[in-house]
Backbone as numpy.savetxt, mean C-alpha at the origin, in Angstrom:
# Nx Ny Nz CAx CAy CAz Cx Cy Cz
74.66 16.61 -26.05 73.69 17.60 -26.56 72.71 16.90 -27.47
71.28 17.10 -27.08 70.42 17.04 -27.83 70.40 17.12 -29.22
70.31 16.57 -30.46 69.64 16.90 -31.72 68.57 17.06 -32.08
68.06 17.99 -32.76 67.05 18.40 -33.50 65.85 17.23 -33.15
65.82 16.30 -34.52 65.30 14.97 -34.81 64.96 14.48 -33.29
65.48 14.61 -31.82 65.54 13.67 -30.67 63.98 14.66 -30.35
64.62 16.10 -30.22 63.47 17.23 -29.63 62.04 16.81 -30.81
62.07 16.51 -32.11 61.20 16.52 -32.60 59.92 15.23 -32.28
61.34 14.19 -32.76 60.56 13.07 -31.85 59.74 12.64 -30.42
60.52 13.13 -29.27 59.70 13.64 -28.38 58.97 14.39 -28.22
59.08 15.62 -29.07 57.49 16.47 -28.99 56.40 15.42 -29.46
56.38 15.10 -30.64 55.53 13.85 -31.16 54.88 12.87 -30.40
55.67 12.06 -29.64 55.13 11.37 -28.47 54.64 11.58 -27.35
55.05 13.07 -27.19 53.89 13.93 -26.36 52.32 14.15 -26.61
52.71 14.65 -27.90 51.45 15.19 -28.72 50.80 13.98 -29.24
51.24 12.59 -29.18 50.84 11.56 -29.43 49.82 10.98 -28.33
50.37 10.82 -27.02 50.07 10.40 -25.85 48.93 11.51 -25.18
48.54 13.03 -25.96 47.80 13.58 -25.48 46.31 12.74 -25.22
45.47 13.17 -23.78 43.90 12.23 -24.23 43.45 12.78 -25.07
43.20 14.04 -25.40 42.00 14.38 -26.73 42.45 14.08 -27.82
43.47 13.40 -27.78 43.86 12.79 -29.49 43.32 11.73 -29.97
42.74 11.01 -28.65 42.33 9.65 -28.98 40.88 9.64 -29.37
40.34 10.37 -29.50 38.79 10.88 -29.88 38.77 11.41 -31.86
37.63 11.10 -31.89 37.83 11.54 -33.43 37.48 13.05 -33.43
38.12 13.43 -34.01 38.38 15.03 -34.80 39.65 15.55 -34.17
39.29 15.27 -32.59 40.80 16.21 -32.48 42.34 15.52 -32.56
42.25 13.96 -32.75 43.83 13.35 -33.53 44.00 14.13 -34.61
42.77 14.44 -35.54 42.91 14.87 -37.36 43.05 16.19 -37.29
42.97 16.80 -36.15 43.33 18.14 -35.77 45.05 18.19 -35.04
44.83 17.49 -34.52 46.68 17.70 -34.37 47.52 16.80 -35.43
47.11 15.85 -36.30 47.55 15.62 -37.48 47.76 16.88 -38.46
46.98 17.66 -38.35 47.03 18.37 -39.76 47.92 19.45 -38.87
48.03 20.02 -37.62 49.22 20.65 -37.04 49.93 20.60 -37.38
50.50 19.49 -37.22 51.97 18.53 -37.36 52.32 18.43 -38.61
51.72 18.85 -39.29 51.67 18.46 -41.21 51.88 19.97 -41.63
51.89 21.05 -40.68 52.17 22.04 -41.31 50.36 22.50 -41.83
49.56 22.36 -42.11 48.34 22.86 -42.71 47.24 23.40 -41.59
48.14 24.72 -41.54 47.30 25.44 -40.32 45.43 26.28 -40.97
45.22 25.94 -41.76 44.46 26.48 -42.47 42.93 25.38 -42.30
43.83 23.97 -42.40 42.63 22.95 -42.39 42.26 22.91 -40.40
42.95 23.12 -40.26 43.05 22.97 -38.38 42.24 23.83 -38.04
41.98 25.23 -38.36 41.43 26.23 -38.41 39.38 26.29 -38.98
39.68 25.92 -40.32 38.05 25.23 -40.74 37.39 23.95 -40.18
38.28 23.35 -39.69 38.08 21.78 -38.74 37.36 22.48 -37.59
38.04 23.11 -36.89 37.85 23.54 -35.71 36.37 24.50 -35.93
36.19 25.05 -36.84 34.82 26.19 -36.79 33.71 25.10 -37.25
34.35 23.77 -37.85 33.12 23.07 -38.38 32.66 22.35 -37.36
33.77 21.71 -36.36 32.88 20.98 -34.97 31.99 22.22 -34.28
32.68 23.46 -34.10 32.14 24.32 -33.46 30.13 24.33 -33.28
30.35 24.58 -35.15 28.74 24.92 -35.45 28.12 23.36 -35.28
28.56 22.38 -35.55 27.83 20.96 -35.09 27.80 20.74 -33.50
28.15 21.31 -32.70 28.14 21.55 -31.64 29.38 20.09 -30.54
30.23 20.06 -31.66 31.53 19.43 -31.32 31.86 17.94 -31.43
32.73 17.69 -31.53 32.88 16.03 -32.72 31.94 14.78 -32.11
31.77 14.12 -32.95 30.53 13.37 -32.74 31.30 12.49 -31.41
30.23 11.97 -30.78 30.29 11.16 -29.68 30.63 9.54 -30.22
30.97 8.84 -29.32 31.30 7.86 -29.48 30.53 6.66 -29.28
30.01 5.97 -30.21 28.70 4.91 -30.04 29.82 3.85 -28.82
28.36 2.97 -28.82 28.56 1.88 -27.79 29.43 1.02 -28.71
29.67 0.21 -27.36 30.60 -1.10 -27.96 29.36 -1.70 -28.72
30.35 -2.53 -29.93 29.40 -3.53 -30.93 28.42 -2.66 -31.40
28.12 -1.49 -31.27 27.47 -1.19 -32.15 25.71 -0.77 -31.41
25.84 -1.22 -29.70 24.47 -1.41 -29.14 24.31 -0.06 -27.94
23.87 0.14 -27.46 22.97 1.30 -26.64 23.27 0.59 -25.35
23.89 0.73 -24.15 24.04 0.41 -22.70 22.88 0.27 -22.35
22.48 -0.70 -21.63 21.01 -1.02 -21.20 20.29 -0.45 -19.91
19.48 0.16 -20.18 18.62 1.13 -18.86 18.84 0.05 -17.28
19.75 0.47 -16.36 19.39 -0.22 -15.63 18.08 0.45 -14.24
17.65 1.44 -14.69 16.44 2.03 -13.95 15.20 1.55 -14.23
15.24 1.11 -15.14 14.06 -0.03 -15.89 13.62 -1.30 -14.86
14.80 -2.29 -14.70 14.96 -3.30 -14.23 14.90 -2.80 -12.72
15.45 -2.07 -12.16 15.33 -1.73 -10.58 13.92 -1.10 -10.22
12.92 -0.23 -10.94 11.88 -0.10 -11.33 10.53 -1.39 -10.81
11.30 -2.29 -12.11 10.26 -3.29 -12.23 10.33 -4.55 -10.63
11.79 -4.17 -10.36 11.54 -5.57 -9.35 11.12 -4.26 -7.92
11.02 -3.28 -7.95 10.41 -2.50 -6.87 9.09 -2.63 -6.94
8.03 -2.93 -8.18 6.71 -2.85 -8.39 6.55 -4.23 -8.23
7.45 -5.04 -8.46 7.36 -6.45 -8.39 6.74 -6.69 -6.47
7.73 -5.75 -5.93 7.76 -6.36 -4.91 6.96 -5.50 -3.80
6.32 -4.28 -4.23 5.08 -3.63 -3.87 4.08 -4.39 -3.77
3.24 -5.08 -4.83 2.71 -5.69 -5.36 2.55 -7.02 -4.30
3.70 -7.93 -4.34 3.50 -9.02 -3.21 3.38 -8.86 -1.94
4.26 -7.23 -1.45 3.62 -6.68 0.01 2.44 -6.36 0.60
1.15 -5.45 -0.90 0.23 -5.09 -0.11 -0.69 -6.64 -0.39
-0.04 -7.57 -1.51 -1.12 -9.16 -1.66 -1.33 -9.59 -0.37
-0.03 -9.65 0.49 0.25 -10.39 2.24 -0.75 -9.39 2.59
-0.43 -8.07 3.11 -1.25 -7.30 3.98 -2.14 -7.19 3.97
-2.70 -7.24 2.49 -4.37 -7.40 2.57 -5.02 -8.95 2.07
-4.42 -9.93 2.17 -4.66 -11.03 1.78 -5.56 -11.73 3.38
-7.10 -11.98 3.01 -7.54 -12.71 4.34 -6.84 -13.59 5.33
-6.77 -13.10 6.89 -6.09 -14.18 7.69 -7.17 -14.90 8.38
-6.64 -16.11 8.89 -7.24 -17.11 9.67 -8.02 -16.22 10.86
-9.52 -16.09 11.05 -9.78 -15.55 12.58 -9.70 -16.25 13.58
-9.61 -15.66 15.22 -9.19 -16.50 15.92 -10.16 -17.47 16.21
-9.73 -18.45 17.21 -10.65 -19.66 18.01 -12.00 -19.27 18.65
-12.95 -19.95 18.25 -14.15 -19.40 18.53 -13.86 -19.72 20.20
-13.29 -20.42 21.17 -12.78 -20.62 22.14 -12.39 -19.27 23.18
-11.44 -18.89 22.08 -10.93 -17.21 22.32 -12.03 -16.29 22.94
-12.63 -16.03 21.43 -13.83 -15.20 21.50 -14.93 -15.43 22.40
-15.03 -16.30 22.76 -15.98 -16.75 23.25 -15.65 -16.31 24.74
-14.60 -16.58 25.18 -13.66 -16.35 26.68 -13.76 -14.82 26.72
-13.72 -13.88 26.00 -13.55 -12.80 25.76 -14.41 -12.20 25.84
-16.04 -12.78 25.31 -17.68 -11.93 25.26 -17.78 -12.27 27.22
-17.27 -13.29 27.39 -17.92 -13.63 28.71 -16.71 -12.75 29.94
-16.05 -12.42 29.79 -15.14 -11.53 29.99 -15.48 -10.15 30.68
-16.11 -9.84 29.03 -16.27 -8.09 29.25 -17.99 -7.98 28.62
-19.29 -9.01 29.09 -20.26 -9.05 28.74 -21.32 -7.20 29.17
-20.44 -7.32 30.07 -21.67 -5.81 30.81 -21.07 -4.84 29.68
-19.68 -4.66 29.06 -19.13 -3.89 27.83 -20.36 -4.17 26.85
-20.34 -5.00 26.39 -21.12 -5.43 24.68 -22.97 -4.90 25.58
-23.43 -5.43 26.55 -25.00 -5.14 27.11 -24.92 -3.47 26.90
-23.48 -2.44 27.34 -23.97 -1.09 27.58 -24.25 -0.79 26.33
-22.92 -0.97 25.68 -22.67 -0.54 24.36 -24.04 -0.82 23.36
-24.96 -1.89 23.23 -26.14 -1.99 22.99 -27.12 -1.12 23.19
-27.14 -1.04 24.64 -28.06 -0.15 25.10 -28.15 1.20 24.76
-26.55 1.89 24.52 -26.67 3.30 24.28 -26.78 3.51 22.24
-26.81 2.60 21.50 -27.10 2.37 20.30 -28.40 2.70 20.06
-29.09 1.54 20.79 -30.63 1.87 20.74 -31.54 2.92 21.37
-30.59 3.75 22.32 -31.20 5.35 22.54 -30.99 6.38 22.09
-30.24 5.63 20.79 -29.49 6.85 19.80 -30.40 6.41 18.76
-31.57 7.08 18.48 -32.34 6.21 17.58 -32.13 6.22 16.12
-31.59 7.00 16.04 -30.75 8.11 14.96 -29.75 7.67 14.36
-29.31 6.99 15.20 -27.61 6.31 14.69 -27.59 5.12 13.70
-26.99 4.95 13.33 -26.89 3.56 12.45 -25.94 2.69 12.75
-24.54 3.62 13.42 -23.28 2.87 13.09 -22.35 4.04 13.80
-21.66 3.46 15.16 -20.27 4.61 15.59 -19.41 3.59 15.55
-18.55 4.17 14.76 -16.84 3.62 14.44 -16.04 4.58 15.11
-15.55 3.77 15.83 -14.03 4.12 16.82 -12.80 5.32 15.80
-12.63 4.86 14.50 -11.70 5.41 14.19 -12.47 6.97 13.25
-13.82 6.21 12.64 -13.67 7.59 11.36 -15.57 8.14 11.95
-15.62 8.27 13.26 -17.16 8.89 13.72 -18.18 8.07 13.48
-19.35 8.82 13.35 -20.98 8.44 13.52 -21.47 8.31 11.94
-22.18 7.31 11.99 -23.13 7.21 10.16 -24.70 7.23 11.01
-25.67 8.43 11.01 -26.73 8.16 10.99 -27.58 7.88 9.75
-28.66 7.88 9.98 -29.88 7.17 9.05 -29.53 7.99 7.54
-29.66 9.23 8.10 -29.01 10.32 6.69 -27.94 10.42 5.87
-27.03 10.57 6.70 -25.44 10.91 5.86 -25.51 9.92 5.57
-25.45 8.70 5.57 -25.06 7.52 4.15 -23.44 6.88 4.88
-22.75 7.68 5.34 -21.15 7.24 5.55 -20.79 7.94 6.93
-20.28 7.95 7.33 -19.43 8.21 8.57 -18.68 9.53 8.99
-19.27 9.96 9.94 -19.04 11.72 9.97 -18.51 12.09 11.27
-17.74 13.32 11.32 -17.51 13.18 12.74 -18.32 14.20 13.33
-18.71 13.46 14.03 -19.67 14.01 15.48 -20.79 15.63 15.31
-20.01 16.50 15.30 -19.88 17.69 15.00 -20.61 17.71 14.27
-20.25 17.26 12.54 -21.37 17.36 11.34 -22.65 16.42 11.46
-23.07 15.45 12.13 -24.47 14.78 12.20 -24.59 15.36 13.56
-24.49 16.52 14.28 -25.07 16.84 15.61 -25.24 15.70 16.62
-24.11 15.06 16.81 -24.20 14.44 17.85 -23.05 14.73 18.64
-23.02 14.50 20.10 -22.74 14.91 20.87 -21.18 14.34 21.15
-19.97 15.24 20.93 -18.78 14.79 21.60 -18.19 13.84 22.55
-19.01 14.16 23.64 -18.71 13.41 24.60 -19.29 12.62 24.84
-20.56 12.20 23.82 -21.34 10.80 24.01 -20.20 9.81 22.92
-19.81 10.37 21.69 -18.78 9.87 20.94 -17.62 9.01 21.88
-16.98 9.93 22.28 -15.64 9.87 23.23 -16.46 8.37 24.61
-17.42 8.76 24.70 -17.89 7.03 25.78 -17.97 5.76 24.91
-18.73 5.85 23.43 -18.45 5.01 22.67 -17.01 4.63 22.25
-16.14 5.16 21.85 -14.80 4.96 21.83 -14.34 4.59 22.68
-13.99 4.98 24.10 -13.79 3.89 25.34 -13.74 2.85 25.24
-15.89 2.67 25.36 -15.88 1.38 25.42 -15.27 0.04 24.61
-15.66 0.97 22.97 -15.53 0.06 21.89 -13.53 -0.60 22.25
-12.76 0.38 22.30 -11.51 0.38 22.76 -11.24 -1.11 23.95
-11.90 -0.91 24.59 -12.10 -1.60 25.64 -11.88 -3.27 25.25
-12.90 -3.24 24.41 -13.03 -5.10 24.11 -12.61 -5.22 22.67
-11.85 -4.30 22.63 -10.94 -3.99 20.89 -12.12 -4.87 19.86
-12.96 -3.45 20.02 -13.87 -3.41 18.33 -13.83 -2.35 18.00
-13.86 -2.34 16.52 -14.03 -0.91 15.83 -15.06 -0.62 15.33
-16.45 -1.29 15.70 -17.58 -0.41 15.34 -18.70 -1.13 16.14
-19.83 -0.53 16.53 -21.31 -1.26 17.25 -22.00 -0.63 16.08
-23.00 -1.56 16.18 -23.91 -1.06 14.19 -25.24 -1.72 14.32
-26.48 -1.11 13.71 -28.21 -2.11 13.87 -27.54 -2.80 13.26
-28.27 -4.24 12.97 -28.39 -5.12 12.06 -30.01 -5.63 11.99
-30.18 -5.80 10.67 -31.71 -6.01 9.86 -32.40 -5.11 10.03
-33.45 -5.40 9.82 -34.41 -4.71 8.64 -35.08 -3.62 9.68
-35.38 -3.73 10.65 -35.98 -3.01 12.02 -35.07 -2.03 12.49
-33.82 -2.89 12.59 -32.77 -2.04 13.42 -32.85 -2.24 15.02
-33.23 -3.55 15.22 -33.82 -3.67 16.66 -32.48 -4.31 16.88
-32.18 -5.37 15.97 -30.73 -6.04 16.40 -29.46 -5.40 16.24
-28.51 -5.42 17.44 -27.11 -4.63 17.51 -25.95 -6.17 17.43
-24.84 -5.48 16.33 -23.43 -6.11 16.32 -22.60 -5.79 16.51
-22.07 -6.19 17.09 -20.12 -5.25 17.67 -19.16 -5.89 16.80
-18.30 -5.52 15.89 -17.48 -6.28 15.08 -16.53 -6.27 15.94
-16.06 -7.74 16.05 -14.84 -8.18 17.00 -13.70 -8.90 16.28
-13.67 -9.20 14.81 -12.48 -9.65 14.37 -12.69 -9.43 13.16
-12.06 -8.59 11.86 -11.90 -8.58 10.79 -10.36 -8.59 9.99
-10.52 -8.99 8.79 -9.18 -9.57 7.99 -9.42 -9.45 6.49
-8.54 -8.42 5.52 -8.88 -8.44 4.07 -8.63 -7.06 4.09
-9.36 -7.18 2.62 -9.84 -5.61 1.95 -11.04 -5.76 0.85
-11.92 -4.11 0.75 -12.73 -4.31 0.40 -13.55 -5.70 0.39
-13.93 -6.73 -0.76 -14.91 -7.30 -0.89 -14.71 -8.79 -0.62
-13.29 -8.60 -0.18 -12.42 -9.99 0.42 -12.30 -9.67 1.80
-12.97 -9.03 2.43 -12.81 -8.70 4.02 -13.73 -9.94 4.88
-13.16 -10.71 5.65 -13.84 -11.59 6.64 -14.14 -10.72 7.92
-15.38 -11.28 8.25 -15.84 -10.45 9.58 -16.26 -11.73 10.46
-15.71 -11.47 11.91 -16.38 -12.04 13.03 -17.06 -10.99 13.98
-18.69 -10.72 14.28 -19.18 -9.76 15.33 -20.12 -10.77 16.40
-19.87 -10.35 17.03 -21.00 -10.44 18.31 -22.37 -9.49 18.47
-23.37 -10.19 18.21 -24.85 -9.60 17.53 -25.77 -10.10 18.78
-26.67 -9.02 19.55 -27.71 -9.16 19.89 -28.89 -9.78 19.15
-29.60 -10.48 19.04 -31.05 -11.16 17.81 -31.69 -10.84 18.64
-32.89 -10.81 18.37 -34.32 -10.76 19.12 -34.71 -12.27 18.61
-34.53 -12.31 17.75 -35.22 -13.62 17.16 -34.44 -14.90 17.29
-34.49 -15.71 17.43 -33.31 -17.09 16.51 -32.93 -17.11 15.36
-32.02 -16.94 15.45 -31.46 -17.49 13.59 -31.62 -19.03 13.23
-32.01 -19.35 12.19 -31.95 -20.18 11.48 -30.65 -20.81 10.93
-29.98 -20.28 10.54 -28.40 -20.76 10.04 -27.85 -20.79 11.30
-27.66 -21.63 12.09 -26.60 -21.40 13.04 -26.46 -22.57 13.48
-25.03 -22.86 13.64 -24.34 -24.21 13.31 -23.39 -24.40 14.74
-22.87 -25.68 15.19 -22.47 -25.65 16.41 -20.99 -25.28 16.51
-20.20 -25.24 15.50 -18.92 -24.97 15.57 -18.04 -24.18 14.25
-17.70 -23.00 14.65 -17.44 -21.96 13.78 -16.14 -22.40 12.98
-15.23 -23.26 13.55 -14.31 -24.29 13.47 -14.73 -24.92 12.21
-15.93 -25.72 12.39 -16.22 -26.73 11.17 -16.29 -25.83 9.92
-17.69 -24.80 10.43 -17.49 -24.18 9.34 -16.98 -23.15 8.32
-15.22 -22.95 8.93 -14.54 -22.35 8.20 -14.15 -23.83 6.89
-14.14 -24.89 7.67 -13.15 -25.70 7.32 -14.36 -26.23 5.69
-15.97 -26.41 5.63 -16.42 -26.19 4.93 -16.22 -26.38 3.10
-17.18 -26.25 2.39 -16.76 -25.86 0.84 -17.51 -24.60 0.69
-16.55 -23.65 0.00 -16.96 -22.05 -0.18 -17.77 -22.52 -2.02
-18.37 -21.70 -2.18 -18.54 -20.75 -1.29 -19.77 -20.81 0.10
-19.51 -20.03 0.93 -20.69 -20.09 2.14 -20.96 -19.19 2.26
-22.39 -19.16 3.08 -23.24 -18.54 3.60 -22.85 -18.16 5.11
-23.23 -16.79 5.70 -23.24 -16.27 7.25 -24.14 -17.16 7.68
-23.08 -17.67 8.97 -23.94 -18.25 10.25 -23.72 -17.89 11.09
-24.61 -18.10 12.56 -24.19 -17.68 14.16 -23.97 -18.89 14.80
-22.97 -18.66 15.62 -23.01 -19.28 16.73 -23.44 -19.17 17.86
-24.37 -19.86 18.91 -24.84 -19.20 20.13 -23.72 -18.85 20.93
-23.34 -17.51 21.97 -23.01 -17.60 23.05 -23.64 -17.67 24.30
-24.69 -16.69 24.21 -25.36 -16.41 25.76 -26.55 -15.49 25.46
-27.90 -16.28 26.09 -28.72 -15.32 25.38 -29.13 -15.29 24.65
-29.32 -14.14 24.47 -29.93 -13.54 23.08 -28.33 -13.20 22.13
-27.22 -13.52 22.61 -26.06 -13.08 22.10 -25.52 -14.48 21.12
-24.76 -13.86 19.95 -24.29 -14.65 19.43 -23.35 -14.62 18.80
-22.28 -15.56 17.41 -21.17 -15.08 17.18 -21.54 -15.44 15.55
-21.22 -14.18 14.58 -21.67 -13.83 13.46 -20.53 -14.15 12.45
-20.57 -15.35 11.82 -19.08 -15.19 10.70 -19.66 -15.23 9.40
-18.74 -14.65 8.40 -19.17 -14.97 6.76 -17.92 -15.49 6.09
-18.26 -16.30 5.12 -17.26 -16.68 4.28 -16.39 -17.64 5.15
């Protein structure tokens, strides 16, 4: 048979081993139980109440756990940052070789596409992806809003599609000369362009190998290269 003292002791090590004992207020709350002073257990208890319950427990040493949303944050912007540098960072254009194989290719493409520019007298510029810029609107509209015609749109797109360019456009001061942009690389004011340009005239800057003069000291000036004709191949930078 059990004694007294055995039952007491084991209640104790119950009430010892409880988890909320190990927190401050409520050990000093089952201390003062155990002590008989049901009175302090009682004002203990209404005083965490109104503080809105025993204080929390600081960090180890004394310090604040360190944000790790901060750091996962920063190497996500880190690495935004070096994705769109690649994507919009200028690439090499191709071999004037290429291009060149390519105007002679699909030449009656670049002659129509000319031709229907300059009976659009109106036009300035049809881009494949975002419509028509005439003399007026300033920027690029679709079809509909500068009154031009749908299905003259939809033949320009074809074609342009065709010898993968995204825009036929005047060039200079007349508007007599047409360019088909056939290779671009960048963004905004770092954008390299290669087009294929009708002249009426000769250019003056125009150098025998588009090759050399990438290879060059920048900064540079736009030159052409002849292809055929009155046709030629337009690079900057």
């Amino acid at each position: 048979m059990r004694s007294f003292l055995e039952d007491e002791y084991r209640d104790d090590a119950k009430r010892t081993r409880h988890p909320s004992q190990f927190t401050f207020g409520h050990s000093t709350l089952a201390k003062n139980a155990r002590m008989g002073h049901p009175d302090l257990v009682v004002s203990q208890e209404n005083s965490f109440r109104e503080k809105g319950g025993p204080p929390a427990r600081k960090a180890q040493h004394g310090r604040a756990p360190r944000p790790r949303v901060m750091v996962g944050s920063s190497i996500l912007l880190i690495g935004t940052i070096a994705a769109l540098w690649l994507y919009f960072s200028p690439a090499d254009p191709p071999q004037e070789k290429q291009l060149m194989t390519a105007f002679s290719a699909d030449r009656d493409t670049f002659e129509r596409l000319r031709a229907m520019l300059l009976a659009d007298s109106e036009v300035r510029a049809v881009y494949a992806r975002t419509g028509v810029e005439t003399r007026n609107s300033g920027l690029p509209r679709p079809p509909s809003e500068v009154n031009f015609s749908d299905v003259r749109y939809a033949q320009y797109v074809v074609m342009l599609r065709r010898i993968r360019s995204t825009e036929v456009f005047r060039y200079g001061q007349n508007g007599s000369d047409v360019c088909l942009a056939v290779w671009a690389s960048g963004f905004g004011g770092d954008t390299r362009h290669v087009n294929a340009c009708w002249l009426e005239h000769t250019p003056a800057n125009q150098v025998e190998s588009l090759q050399a003069f990438y290879k060059s000291p920048k900064p540079r000036k736009p030159v052409f290269r002849h292809l055929e004709g009155n046709w030629y191949l337009s690079a900057d930078w």
